[in-house]
Biotite code that builds the C-alpha atoms (Angstrom):
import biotite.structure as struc

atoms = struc.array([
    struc.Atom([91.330, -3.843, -32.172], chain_id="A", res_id=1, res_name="UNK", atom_name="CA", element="C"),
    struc.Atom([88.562, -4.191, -35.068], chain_id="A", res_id=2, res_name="UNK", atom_name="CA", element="C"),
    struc.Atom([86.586, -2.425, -32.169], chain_id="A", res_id=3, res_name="UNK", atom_name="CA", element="C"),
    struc.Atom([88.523, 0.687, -33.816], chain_id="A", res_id=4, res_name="UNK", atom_name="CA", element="C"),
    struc.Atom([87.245, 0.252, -37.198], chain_id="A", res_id=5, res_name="UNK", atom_name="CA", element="C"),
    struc.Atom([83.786, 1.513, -36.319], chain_id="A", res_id=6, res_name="UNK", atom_name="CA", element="C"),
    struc.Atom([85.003, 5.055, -35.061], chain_id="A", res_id=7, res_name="UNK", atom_name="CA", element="C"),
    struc.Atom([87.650, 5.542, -38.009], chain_id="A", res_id=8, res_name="UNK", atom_name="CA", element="C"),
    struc.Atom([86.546, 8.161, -39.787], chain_id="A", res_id=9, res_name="UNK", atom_name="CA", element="C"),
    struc.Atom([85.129, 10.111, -36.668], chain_id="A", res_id=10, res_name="UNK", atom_name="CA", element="C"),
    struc.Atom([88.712, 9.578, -34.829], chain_id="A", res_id=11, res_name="UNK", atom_name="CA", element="C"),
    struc.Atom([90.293, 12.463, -36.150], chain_id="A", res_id=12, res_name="UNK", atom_name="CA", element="C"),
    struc.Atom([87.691, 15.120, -35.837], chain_id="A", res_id=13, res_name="UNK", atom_name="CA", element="C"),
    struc.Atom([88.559, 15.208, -31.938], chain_id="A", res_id=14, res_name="UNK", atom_name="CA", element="C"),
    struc.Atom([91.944, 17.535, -32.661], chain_id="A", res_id=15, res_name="UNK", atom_name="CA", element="C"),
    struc.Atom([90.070, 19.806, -34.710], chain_id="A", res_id=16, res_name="UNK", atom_name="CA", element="C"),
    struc.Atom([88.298, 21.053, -31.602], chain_id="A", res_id=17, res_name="UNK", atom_name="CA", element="C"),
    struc.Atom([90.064, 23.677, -29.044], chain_id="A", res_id=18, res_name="UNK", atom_name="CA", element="C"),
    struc.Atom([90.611, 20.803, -26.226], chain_id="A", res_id=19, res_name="UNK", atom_name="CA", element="C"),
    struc.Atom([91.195, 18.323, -28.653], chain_id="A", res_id=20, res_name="UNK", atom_name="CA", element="C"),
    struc.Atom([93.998, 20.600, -30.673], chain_id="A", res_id=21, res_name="UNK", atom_name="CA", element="C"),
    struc.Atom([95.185, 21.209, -26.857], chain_id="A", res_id=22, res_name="UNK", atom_name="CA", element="C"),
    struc.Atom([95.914, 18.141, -25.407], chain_id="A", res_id=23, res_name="UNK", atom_name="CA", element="C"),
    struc.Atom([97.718, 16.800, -28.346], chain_id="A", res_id=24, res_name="UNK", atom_name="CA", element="C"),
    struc.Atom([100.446, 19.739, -28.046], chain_id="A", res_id=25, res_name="UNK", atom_name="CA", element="C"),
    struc.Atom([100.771, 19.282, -25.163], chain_id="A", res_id=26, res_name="UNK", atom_name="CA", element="C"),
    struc.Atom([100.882, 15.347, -25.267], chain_id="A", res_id=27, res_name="UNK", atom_name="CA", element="C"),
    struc.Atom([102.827, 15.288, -28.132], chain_id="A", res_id=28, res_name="UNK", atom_name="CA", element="C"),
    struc.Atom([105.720, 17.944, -26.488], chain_id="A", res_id=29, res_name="UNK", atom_name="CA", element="C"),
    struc.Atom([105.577, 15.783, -23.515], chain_id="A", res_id=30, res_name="UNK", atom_name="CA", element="C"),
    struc.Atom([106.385, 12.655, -25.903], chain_id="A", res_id=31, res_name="UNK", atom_name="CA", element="C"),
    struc.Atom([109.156, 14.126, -28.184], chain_id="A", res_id=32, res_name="UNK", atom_name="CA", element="C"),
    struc.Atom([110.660, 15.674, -25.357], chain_id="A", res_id=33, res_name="UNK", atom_name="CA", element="C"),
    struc.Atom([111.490, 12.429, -23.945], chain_id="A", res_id=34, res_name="UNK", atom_name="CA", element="C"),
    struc.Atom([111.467, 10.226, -27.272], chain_id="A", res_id=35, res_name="UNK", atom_name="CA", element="C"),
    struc.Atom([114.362, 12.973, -28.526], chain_id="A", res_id=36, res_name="UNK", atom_name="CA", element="C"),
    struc.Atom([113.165, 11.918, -31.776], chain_id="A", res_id=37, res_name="UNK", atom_name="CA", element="C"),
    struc.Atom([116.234, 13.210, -34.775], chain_id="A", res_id=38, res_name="UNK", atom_name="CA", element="C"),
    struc.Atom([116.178, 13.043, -38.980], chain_id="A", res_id=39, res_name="UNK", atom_name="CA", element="C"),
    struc.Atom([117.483, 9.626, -40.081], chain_id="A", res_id=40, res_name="UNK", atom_name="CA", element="C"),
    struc.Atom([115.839, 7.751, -36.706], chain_id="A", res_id=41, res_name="UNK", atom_name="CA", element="C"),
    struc.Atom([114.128, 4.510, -37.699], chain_id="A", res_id=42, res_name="UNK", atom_name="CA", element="C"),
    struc.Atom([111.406, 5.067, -35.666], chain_id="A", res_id=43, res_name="UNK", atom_name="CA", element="C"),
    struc.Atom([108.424, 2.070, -35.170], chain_id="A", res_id=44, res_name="UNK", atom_name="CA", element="C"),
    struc.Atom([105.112, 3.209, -34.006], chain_id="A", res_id=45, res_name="UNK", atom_name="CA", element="C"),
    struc.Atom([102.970, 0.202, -32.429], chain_id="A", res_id=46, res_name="UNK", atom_name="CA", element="C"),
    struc.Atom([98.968, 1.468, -32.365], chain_id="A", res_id=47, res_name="UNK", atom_name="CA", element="C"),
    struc.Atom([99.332, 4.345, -34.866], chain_id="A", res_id=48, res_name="UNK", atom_name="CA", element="C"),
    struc.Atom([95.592, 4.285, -35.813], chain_id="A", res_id=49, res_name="UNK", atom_name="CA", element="C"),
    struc.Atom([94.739, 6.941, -38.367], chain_id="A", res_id=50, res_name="UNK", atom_name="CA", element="C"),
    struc.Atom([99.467, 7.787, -38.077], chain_id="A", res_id=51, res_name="UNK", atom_name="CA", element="C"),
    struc.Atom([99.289, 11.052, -35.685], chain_id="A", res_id=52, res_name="UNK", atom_name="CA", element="C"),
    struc.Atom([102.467, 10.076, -34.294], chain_id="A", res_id=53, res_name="UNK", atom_name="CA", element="C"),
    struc.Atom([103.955, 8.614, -37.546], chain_id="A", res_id=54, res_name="UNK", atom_name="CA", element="C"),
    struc.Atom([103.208, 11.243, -39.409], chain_id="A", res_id=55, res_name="UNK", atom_name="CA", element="C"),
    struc.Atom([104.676, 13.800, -37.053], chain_id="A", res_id=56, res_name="UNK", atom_name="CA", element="C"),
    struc.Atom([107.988, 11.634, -36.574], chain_id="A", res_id=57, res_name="UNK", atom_name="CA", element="C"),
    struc.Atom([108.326, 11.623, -40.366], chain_id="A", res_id=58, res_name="UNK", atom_name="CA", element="C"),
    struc.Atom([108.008, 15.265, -40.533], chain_id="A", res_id=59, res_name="UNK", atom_name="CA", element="C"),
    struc.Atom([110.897, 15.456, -38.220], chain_id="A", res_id=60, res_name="UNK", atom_name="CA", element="C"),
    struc.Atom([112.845, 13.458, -40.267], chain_id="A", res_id=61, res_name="UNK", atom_name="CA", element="C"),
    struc.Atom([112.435, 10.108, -39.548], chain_id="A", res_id=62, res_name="UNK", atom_name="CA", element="C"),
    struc.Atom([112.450, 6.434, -41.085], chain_id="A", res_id=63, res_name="UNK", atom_name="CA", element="C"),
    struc.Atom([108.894, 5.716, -39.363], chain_id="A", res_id=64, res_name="UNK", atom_name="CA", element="C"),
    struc.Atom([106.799, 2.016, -39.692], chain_id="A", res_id=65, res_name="UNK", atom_name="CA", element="C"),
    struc.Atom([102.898, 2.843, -38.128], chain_id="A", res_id=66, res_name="UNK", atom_name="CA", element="C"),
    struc.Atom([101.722, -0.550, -37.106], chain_id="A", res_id=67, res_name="UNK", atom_name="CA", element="C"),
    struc.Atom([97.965, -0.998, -36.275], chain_id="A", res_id=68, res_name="UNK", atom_name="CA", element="C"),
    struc.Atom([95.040, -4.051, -36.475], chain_id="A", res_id=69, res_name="UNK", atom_name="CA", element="C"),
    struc.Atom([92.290, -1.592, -37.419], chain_id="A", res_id=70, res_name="UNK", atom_name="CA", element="C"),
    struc.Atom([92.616, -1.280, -41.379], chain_id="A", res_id=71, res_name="UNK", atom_name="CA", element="C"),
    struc.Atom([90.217, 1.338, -41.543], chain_id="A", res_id=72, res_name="UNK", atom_name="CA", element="C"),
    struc.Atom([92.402, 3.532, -39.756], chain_id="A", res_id=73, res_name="UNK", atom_name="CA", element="C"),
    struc.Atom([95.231, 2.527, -41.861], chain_id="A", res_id=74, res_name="UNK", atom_name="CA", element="C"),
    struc.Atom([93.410, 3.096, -44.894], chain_id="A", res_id=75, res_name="UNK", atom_name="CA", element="C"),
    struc.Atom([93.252, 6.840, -43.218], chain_id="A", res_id=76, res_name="UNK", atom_name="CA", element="C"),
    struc.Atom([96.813, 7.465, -42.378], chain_id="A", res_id=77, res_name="UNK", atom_name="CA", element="C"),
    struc.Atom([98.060, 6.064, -45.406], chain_id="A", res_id=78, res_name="UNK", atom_name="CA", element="C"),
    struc.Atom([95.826, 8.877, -47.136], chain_id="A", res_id=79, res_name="UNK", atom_name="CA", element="C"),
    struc.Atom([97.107, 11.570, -44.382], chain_id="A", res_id=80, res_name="UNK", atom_name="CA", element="C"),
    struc.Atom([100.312, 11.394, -45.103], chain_id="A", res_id=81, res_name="UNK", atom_name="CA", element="C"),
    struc.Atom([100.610, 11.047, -48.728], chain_id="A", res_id=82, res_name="UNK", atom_name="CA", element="C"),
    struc.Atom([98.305, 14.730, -48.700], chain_id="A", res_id=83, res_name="UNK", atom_name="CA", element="C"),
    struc.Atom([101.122, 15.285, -45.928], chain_id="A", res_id=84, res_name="UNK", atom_name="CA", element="C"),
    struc.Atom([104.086, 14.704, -48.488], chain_id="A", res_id=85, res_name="UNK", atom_name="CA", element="C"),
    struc.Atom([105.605, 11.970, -46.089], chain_id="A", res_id=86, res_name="UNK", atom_name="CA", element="C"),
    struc.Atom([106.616, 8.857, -46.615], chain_id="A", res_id=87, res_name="UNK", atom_name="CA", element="C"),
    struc.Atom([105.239, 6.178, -43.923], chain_id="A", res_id=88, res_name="UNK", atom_name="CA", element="C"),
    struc.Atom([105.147, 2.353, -44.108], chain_id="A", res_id=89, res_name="UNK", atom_name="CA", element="C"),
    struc.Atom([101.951, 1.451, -42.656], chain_id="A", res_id=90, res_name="UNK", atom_name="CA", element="C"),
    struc.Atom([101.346, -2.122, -41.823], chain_id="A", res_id=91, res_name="UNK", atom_name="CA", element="C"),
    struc.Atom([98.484, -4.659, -40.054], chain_id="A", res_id=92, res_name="UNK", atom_name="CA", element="C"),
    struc.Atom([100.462, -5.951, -37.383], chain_id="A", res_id=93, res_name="UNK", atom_name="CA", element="C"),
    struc.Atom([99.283, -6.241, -33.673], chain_id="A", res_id=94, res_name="UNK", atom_name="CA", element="C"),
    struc.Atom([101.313, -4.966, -30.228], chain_id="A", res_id=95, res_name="UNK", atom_name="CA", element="C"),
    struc.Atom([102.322, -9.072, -29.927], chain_id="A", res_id=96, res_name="UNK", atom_name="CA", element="C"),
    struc.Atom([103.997, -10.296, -33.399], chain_id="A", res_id=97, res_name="UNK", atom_name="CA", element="C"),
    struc.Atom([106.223, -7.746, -34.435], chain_id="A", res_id=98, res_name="UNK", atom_name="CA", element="C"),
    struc.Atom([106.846, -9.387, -37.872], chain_id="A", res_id=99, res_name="UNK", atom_name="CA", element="C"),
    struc.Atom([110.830, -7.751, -37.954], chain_id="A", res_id=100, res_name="UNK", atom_name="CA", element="C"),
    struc.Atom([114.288, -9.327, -36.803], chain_id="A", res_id=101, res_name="UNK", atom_name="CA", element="C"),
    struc.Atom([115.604, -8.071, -33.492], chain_id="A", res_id=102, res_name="UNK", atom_name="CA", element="C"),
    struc.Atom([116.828, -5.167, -32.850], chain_id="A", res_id=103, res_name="UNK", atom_name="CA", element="C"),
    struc.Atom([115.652, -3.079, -35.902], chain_id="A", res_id=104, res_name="UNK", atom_name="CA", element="C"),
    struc.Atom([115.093, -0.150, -34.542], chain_id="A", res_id=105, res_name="UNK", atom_name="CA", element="C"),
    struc.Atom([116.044, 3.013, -33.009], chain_id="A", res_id=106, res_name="UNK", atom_name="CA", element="C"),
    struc.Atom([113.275, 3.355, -31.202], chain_id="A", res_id=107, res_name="UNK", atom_name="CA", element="C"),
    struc.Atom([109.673, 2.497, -30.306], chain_id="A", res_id=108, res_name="UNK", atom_name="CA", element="C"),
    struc.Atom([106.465, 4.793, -29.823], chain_id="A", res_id=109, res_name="UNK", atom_name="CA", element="C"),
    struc.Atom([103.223, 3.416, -28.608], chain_id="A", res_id=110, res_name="UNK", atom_name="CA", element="C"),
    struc.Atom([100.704, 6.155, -27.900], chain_id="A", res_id=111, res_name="UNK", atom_name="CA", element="C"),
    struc.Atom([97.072, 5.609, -26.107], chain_id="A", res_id=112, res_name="UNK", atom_name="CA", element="C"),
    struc.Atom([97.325, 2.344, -27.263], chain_id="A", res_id=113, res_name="UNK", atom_name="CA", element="C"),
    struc.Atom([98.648, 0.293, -24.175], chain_id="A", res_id=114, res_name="UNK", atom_name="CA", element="C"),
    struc.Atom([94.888, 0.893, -22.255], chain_id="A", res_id=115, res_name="UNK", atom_name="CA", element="C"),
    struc.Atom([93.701, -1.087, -24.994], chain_id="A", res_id=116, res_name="UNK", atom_name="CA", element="C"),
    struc.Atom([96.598, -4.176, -25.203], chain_id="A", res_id=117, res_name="UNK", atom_name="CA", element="C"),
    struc.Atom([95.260, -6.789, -22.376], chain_id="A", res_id=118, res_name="UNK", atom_name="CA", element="C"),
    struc.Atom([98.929, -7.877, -21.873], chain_id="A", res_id=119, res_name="UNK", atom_name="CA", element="C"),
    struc.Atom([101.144, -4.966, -21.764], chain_id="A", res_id=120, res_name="UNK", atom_name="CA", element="C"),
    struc.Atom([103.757, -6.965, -20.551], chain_id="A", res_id=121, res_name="UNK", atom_name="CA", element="C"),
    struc.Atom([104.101, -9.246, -23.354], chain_id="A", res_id=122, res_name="UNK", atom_name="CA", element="C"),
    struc.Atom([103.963, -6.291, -25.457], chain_id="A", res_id=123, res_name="UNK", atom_name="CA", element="C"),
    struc.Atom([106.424, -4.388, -23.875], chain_id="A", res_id=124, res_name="UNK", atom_name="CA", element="C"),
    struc.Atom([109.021, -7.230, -24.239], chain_id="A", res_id=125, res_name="UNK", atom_name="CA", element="C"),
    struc.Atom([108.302, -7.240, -28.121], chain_id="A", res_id=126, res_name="UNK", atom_name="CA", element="C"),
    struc.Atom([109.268, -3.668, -28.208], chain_id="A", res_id=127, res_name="UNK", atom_name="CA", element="C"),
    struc.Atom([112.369, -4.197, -26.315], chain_id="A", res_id=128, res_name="UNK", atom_name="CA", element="C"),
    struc.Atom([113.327, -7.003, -28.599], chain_id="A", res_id=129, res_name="UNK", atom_name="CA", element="C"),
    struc.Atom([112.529, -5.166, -32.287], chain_id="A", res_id=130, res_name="UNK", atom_name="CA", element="C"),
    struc.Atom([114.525, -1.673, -30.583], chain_id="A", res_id=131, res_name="UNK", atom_name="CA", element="C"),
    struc.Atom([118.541, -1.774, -30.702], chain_id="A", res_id=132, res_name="UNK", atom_name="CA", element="C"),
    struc.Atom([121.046, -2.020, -28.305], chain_id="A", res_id=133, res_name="UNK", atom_name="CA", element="C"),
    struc.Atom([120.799, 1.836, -26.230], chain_id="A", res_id=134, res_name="UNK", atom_name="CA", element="C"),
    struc.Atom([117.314, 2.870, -28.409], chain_id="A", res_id=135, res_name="UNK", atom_name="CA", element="C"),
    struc.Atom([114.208, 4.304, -26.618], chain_id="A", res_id=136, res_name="UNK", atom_name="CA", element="C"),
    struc.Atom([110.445, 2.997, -25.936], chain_id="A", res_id=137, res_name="UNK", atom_name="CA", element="C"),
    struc.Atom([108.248, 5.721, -25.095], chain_id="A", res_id=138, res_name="UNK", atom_name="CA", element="C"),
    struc.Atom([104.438, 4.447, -24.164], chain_id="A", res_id=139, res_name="UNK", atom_name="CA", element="C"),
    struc.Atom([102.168, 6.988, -23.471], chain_id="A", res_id=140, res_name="UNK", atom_name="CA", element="C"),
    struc.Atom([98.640, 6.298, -21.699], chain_id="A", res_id=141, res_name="UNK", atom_name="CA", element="C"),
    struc.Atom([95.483, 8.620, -20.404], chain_id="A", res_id=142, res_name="UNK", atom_name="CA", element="C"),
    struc.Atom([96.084, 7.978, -16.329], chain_id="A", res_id=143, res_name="UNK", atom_name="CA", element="C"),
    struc.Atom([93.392, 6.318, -14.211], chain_id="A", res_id=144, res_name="UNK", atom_name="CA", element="C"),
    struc.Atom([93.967, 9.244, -11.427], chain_id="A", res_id=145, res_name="UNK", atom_name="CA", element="C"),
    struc.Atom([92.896, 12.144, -13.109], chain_id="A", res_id=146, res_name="UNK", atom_name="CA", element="C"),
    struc.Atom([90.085, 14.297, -14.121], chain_id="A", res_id=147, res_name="UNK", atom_name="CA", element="C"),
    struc.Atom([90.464, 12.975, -17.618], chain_id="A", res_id=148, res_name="UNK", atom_name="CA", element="C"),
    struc.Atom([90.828, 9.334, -16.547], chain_id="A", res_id=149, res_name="UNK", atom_name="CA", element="C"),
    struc.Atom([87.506, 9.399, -14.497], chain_id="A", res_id=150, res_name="UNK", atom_name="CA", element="C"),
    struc.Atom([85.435, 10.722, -17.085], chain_id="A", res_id=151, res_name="UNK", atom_name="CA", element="C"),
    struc.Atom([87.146, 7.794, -19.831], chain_id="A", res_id=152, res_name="UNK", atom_name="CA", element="C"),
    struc.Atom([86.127, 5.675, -16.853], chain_id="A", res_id=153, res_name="UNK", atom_name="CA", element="C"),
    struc.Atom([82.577, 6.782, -16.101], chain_id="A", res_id=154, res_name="UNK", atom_name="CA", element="C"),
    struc.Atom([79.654, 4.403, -16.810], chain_id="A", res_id=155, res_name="UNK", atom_name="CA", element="C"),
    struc.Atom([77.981, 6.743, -18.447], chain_id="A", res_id=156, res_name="UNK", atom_name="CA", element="C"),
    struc.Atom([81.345, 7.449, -21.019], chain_id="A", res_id=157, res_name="UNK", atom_name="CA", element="C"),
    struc.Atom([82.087, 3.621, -21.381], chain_id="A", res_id=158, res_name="UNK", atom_name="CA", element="C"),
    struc.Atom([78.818, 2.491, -22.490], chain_id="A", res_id=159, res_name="UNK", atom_name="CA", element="C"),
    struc.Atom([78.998, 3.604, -25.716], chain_id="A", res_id=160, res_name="UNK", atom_name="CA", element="C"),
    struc.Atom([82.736, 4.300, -26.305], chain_id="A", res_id=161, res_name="UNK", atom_name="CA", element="C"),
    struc.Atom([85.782, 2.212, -27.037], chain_id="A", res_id=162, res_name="UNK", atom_name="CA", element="C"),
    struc.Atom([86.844, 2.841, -23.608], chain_id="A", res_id=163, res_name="UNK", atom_name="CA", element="C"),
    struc.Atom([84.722, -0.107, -22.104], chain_id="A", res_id=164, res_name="UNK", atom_name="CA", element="C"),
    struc.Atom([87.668, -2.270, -23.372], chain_id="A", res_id=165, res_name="UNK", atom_name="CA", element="C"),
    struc.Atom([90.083, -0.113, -22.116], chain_id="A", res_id=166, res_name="UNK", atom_name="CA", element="C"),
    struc.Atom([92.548, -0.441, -18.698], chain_id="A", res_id=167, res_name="UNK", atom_name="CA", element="C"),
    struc.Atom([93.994, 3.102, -17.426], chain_id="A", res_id=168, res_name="UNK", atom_name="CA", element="C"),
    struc.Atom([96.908, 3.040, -15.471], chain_id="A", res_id=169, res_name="UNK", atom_name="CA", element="C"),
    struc.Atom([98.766, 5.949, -13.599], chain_id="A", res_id=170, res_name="UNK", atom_name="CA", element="C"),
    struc.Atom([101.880, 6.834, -13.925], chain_id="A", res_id=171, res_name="UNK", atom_name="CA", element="C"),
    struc.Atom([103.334, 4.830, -11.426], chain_id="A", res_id=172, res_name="UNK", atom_name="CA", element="C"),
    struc.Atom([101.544, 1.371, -12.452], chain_id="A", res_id=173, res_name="UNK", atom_name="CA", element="C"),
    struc.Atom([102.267, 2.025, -16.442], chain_id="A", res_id=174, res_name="UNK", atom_name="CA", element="C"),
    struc.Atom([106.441, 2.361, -14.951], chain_id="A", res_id=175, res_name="UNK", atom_name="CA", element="C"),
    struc.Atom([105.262, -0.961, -13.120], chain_id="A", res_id=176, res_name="UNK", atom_name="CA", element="C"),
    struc.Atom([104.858, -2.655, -16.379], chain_id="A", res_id=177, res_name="UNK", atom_name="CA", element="C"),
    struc.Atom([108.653, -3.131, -16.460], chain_id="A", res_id=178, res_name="UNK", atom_name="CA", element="C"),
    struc.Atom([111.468, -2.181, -14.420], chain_id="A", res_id=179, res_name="UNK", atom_name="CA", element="C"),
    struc.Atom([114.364, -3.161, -16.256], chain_id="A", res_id=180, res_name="UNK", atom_name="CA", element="C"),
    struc.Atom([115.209, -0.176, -18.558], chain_id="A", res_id=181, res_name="UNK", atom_name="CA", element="C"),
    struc.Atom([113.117, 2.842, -16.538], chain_id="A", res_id=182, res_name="UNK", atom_name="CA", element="C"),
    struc.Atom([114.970, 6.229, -17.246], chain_id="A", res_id=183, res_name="UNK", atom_name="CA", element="C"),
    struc.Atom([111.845, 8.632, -16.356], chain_id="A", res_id=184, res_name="UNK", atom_name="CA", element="C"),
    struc.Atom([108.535, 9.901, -16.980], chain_id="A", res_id=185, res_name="UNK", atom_name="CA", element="C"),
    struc.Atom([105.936, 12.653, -17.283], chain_id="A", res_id=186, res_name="UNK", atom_name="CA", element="C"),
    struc.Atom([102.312, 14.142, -17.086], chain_id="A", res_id=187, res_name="UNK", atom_name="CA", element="C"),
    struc.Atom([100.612, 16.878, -18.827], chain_id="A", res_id=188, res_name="UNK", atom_name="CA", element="C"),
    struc.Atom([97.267, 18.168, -20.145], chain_id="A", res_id=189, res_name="UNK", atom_name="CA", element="C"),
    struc.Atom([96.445, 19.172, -16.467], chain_id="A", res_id=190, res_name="UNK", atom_name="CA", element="C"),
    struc.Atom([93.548, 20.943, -17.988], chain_id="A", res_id=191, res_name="UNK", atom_name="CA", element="C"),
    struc.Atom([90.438, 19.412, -16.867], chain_id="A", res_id=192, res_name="UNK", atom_name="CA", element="C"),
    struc.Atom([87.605, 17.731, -19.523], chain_id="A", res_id=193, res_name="UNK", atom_name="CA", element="C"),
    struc.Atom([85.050, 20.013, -18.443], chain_id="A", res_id=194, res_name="UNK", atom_name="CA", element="C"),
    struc.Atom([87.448, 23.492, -19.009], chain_id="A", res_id=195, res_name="UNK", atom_name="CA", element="C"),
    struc.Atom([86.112, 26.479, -20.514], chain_id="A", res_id=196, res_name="UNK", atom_name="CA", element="C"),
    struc.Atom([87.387, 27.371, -23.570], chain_id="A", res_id=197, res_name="UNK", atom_name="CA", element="C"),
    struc.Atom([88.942, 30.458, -22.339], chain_id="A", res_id=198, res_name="UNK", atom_name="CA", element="C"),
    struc.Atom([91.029, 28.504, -20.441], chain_id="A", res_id=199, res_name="UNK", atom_name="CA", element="C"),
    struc.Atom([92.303, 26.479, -22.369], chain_id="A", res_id=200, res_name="UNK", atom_name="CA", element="C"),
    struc.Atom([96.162, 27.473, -22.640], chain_id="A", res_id=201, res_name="UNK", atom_name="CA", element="C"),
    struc.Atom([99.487, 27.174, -21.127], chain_id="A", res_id=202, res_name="UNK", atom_name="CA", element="C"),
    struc.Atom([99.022, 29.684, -18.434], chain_id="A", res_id=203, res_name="UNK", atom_name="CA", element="C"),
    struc.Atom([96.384, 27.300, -16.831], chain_id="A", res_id=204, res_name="UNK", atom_name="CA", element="C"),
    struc.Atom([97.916, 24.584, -17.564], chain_id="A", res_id=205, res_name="UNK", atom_name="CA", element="C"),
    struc.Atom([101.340, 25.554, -16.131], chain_id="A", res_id=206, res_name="UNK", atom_name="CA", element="C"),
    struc.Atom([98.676, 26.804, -12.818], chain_id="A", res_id=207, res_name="UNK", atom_name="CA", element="C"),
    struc.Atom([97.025, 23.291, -12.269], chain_id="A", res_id=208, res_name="UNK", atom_name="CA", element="C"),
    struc.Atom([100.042, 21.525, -12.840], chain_id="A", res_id=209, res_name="UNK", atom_name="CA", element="C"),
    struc.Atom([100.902, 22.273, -9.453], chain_id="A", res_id=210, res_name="UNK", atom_name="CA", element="C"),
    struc.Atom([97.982, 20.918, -7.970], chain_id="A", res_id=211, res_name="UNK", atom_name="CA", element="C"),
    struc.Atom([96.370, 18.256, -10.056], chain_id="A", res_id=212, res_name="UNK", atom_name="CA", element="C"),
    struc.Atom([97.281, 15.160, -11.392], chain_id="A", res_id=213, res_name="UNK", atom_name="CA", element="C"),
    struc.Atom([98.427, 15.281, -15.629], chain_id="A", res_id=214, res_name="UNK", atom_name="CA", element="C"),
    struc.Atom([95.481, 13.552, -17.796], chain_id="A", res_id=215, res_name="UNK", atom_name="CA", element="C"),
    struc.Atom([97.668, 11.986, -19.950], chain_id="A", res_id=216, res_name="UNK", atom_name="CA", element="C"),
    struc.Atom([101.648, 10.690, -18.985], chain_id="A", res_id=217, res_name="UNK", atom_name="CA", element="C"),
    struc.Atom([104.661, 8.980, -20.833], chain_id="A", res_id=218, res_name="UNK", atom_name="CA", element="C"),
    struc.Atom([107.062, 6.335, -19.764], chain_id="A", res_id=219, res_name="UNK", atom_name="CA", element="C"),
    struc.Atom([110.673, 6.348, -21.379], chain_id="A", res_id=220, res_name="UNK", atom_name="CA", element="C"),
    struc.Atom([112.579, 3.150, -21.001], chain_id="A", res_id=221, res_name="UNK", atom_name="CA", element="C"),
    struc.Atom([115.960, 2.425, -22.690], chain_id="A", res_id=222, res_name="UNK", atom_name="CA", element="C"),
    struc.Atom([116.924, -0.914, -23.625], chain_id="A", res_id=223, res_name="UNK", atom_name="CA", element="C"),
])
């Protein structure tokens, strides 16, 4: 969404805070450990903004494509990982037109980008059709029935954020999206938005897990 270009070169600056550096270990374990991701996997990452994801995949070894329609955040991840000493194709491409043949992948990543694709369905089906035969799409979302997703969701957040164009789902309705293919799913970052900072850490985390719903989940489907 151009929507993104306007908060480009503030997008990052959320992971260098404690919460921020947090929830993206935790998200990003959470992703990888159902992903599997392995050196030599072509991997395809739909909504990289500023290449989080893609850069991490790369570091792991893989053959990684970052798609996004923001070009400012492009313009950043193509600058993150060449200081990174990775190499990424980035491309302007949107969730819908996947400009490659069928089946080119080994797997597709789409990562708090789905609450802003109005139809994830159609989207979803373009993954399925650009992974191979047995390969993996992973979409990861903040959930609707949390702590995290009612402050995204709050009047007072979605005023001024990019989140007034954004749709949260829960676990449950982002499996919904399609059936065919389901293998499993997960939550995490059961930390609260409003945490101290002393408790921000696994010990908590592993504590509320038992009780509260995960801020941010994953779907793994395999086609």
């Amino acid at each position: 969404m151009a929507v993104f270009n306007g908060i480009a070169e503030q997008y990052d600056q959320w992971y260098t805070s404690p919460m921020g550096s947090f929830a993206d270990r935790v998200e990003t374990e959470l992703a990888f450990r159902l992903f599997e991701p392995k050196k030599g996997m072509k991997a395809l990452d739909v909504g990289c903004g500023t290449g989080n994801y893609s850069i991490k995949l790369a570091k792991l070894g893989c053959r990684v494509t970052g798609a996004d329609i923001s070009d400012k955040m492009l313009v950043i991840a193509r600058d993150k990982a060449k200081k990174e000493g990775v190499a990424v194709e980035f491309v302007d491409m949107d969730a819908y037109h996947l400009d490659f043949e069928d089946e080119s992948f080994d797997g597709v990543i789409c990562m708090t980008a789905i609450e802003f694709i109005k139809r994830p369905n159609e989207a979803l089906e373009e993954f399925f059709r650009v992974v191979r035969k047995g390969g993996r799409v992973l979409v990861g979302t903040i959930t609707r029935d949390s702590a995290w997703g009612a402050m995204y969701m709050s009047e007072e957040y979605r005023q001024d954020s990019v989140f007034k164009h954004a749709t949260l789902r829960t676990l449950d309705e982002l499996k919904g999206i399609r059936s065919e293919g389901f293998v499993r799913g997960g939550e995490c970052l059961f930390i609260p938005p409003c945490a101290k900072e002393e408790d921000i850490g696994m010990e908590k985390e592993n504590e509320l897990s038992k009780t509260e719903r995960g801020g941010f989940a994953c779907a793994l489907w395999i086609k």
